[in-house]
C-alpha positions as CSV (number, residue, x, y, z in Angstrom):
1,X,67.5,59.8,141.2
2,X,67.3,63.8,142.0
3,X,68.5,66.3,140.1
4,X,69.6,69.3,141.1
5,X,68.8,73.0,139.5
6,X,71.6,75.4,139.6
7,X,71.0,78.8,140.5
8,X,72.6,81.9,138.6
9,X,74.7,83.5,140.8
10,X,73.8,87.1,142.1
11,X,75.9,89.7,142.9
12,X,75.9,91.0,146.4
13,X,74.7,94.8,147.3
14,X,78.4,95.5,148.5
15,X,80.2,94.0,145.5
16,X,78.1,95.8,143.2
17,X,78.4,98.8,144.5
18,X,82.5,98.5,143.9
19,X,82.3,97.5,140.6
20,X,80.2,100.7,140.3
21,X,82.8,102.5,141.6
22,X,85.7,101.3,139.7
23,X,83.9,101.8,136.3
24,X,84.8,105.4,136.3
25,X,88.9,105.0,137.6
26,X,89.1,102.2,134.5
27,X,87.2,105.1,132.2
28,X,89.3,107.9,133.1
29,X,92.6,105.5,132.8
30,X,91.9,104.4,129.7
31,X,91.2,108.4,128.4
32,X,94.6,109.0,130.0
33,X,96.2,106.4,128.2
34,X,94.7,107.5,125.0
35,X,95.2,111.2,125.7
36,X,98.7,110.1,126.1
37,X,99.7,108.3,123.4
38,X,98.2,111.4,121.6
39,X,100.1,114.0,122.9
40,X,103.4,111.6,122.2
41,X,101.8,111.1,118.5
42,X,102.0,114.9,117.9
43,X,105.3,115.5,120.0
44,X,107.0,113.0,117.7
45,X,105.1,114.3,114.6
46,X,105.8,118.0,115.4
47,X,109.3,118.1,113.7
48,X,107.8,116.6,110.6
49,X,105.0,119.5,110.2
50,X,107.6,122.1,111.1
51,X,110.1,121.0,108.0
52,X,106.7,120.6,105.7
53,X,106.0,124.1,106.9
54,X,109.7,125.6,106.1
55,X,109.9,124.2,102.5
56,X,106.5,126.2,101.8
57,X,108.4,129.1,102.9
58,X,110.6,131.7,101.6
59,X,114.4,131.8,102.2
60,X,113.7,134.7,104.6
61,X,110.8,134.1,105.8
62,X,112.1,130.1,106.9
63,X,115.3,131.6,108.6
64,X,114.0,134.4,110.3
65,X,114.4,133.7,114.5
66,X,110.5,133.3,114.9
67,X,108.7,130.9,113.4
68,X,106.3,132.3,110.9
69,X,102.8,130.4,110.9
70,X,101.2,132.9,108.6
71,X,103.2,133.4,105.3
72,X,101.9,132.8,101.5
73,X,103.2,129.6,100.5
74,X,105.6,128.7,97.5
75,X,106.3,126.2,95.4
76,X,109.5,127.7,94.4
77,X,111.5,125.4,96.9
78,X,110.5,121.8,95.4
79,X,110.9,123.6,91.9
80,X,114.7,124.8,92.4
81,X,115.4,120.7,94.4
82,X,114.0,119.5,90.8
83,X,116.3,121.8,89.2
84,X,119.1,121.0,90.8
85,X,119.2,117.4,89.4
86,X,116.9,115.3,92.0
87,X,115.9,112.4,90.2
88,X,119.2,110.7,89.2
89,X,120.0,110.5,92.6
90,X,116.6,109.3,93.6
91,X,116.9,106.3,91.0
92,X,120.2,105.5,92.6
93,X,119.0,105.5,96.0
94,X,115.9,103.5,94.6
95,X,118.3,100.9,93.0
96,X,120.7,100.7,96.0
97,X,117.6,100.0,98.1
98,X,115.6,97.4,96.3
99,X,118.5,95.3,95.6
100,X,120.4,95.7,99.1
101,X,117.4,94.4,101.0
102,X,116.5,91.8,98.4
103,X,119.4,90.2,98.8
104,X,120.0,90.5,102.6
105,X,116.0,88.9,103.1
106,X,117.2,86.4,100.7
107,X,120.3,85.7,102.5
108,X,118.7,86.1,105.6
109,X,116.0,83.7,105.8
110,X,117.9,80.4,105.3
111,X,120.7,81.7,108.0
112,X,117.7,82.0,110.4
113,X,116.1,79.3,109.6
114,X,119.5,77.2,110.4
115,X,119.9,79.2,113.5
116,X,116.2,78.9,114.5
117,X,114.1,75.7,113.1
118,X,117.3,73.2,112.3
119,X,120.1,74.6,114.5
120,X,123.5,74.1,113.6
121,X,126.7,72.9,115.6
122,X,127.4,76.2,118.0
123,X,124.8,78.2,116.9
124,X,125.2,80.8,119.7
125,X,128.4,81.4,118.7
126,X,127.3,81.9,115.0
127,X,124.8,84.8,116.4
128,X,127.7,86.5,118.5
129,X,129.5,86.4,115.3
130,X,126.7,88.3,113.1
131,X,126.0,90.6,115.8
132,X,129.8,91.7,116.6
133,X,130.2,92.9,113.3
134,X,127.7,95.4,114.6
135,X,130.1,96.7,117.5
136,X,132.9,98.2,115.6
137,X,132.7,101.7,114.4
138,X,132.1,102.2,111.2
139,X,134.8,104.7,110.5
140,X,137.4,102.2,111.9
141,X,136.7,100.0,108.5
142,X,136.2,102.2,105.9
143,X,139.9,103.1,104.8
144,X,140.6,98.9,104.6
145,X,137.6,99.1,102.6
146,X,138.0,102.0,100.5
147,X,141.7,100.3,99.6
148,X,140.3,96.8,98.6
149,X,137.5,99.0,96.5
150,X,139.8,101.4,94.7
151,X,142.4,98.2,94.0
152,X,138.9,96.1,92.5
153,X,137.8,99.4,91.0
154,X,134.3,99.5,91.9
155,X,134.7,102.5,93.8
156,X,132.1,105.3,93.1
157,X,129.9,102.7,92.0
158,X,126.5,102.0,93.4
159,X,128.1,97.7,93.0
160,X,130.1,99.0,96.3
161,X,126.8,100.9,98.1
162,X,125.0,97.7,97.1
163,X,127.4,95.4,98.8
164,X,128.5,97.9,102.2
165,X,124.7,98.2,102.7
166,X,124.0,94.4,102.4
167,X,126.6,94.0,104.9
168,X,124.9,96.9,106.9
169,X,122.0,95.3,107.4
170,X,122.5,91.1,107.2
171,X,123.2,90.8,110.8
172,X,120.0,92.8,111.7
173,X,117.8,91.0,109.0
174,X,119.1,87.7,110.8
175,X,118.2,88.4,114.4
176,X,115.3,89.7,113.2
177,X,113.8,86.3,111.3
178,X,115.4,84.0,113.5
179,X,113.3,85.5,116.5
180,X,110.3,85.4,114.4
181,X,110.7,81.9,113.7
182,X,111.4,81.1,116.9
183,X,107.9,81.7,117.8
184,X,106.5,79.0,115.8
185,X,105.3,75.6,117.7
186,X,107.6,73.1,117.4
187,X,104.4,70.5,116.7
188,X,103.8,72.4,113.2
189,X,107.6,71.0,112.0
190,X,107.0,67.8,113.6
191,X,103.8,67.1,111.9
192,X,105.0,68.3,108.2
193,X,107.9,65.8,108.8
194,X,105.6,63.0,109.8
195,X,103.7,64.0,106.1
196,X,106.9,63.6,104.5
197,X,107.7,67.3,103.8
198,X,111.3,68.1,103.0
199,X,113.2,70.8,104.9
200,X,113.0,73.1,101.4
201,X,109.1,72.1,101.2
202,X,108.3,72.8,105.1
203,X,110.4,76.1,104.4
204,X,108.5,77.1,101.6
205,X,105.3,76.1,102.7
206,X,105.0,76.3,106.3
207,X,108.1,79.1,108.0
208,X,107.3,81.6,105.1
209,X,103.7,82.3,105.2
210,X,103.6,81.7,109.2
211,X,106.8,84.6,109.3
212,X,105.4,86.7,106.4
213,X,104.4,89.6,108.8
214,X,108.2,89.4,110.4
215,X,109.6,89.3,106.8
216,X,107.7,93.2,105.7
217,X,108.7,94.5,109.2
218,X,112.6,93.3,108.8
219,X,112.4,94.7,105.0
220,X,111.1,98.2,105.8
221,X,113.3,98.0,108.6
222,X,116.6,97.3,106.6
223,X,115.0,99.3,103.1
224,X,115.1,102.7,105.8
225,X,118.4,102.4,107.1
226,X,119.7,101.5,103.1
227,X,117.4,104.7,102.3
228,X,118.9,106.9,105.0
229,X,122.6,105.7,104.7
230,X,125.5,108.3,104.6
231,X,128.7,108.1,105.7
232,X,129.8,105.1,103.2
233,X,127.8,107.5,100.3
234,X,130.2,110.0,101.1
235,X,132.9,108.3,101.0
236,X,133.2,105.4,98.6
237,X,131.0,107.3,95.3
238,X,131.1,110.4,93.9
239,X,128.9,113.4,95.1
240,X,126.4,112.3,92.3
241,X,125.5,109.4,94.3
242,X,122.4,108.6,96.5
243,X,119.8,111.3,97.9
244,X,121.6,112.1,101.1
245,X,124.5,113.2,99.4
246,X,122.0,115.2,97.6
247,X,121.1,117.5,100.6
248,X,124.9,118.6,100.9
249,X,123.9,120.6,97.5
250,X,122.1,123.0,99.6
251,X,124.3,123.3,102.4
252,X,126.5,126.4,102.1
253,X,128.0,128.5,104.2
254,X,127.3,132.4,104.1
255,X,123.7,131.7,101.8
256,X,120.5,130.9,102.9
257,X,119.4,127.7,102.0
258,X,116.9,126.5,105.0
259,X,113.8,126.5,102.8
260,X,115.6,124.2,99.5
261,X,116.3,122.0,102.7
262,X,113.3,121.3,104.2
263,X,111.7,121.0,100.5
264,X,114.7,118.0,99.7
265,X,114.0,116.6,103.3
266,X,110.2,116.5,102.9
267,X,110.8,114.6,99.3
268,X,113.4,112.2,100.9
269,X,110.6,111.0,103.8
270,X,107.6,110.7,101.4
271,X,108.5,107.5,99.9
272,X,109.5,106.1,103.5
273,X,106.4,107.3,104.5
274,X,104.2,105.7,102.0
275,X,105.8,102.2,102.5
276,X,105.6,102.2,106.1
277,X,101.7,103.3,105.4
278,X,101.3,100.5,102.9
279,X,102.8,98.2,104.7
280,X,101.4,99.5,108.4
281,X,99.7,96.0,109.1
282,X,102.6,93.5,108.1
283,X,105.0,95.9,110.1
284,X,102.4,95.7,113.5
285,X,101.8,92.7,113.1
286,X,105.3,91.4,112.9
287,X,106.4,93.7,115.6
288,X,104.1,92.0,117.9
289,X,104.6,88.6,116.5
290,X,105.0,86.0,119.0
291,X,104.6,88.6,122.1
292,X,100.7,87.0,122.8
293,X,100.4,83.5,122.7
């Protein structure tokens, strides 16, 4: 018997010298890219330094024509929003929030899972029927819905935010989770059943931690939009409501409140801003969940 010896394979004069020469056009691609998605990174973030700027400024100085990069900064702005009564509409907003998107992930996830891992009868048309409620304006609804409030009196109550805002965001919350569960292998469900796990227990055990990175991206998702809601603020509570209502305090005609603006603004972002910081990796990671497989 002969054996044979194999040889490592050597790379030719000619191809060498082009994988030589495409070194340098993948180098100066990849800087482009990253130079890129810099120069997007401050475009996007420019707006957000300008209003920080403002709400160090004076009234004058932060509605004068040209922007004023050298001024002496105050803290009188953030000291008059304090004044003017911020926190008791930053608990609201803080209540309306948390429970809103408590309920609609804990609504959410067994819709999904019925729509995704155990489809029911007609399921497509289910989804159609989530997502249309999504297509109407929401100024064509809110007289029917101011009348059935006023006549259950839970008008300019955070009970009716609570319940409009659930609504809001169920549909979204829905598609959301039911994509993410999509994504996981069939063979994982098939093998818990041959085990003997119940739909509750493979639920529990199984979807939830596989989908937990879907479940912090859909929550920030829908706890921003609650956070940031204000048309049904304005018009199903009182003006002692939720924090965007609170910026129409400094919004006046004939008196210069740009600086008390930007200072609200910049204390309405922070805590959206800190979430979607704490929870950067869960909301990457369920953005991109099920995209590489």
């Amino acid at each position: 018997m002969t054996t044979t010896t194999s040889r490592p394979a050597t790379m030719s004069p000619a191809r060498r010298q082009i994988a030589i020469r495409r070194r340098p056009s993948k180098h100066l691609k990849s800087v482009l890219m990253g130079l890129g998605g810099w120069l997007g990174s401050l475009l996007l973030f420019l707006p957000i330094a300008y209003m920080v700027l403002k709400s160090f400024q004076t009234e004058p100085d932060a509605a004068a024509a040209a922007p004023k990069l050298i001024f002496t900064p105050t803290m009188e702005n953030y000291k008059g929003v304090f004044e003017a009564g911020f926190w008791p509409y930053a608990i609201n907003s803080i209540i309306v929030v948390l429970v809103s998107t408590a309920v609609v992930i804990a609504l959410a996830v067994p819709a999904a899972y019925a729509l995704s891992i155990r489809p029911v009868a007609k399921s497509q048309d289910v989804l159609f029927f989530f997502i249309s409620t999504k297509m109407m304006p929401i100024a064509a609804g809110i007289i029917p819905i101011y009348v059935i409030a006023t006549a259950l009196g839970v008008l300019n109550t955070l009970g009716i935010l609570i319940v409009m805002h659930i609504g809001m965001n169920l549909p979204l919350a829905i598609w959301m989770i039911r994509s993410f569960m999509q994504e996981i292998p069939a063979e994982i469900m098939e093998a818990a059943a041959v085990d003997g796990a119940s739909r509750w227990r493979g639920l529990r055990s199984i979807i939830l931690p596989l989908v937990r990175p879907g479940l912090a991206s859909t929550a920030l998702l829908c706890g921003v939009f609650s956070w940031n809601e204000y048309f049904y603020a304005l018009n199903l509570t009182n003006s002692t409501s939720t924090l965007p209502l609170f910026l129409q305090k400094f919004l006046s005609f004939g008196e210069l409140y740009t600086a008390h603006v930007a200072a609200a603004a910049t204390l309405l972002s922070i805590p959206v801003i800190i979430a979607g910081w704490i929870a950067q990796k869960s909301l990457v990671r369920g953005l991109l969940f099920g995209a590489v497989k």
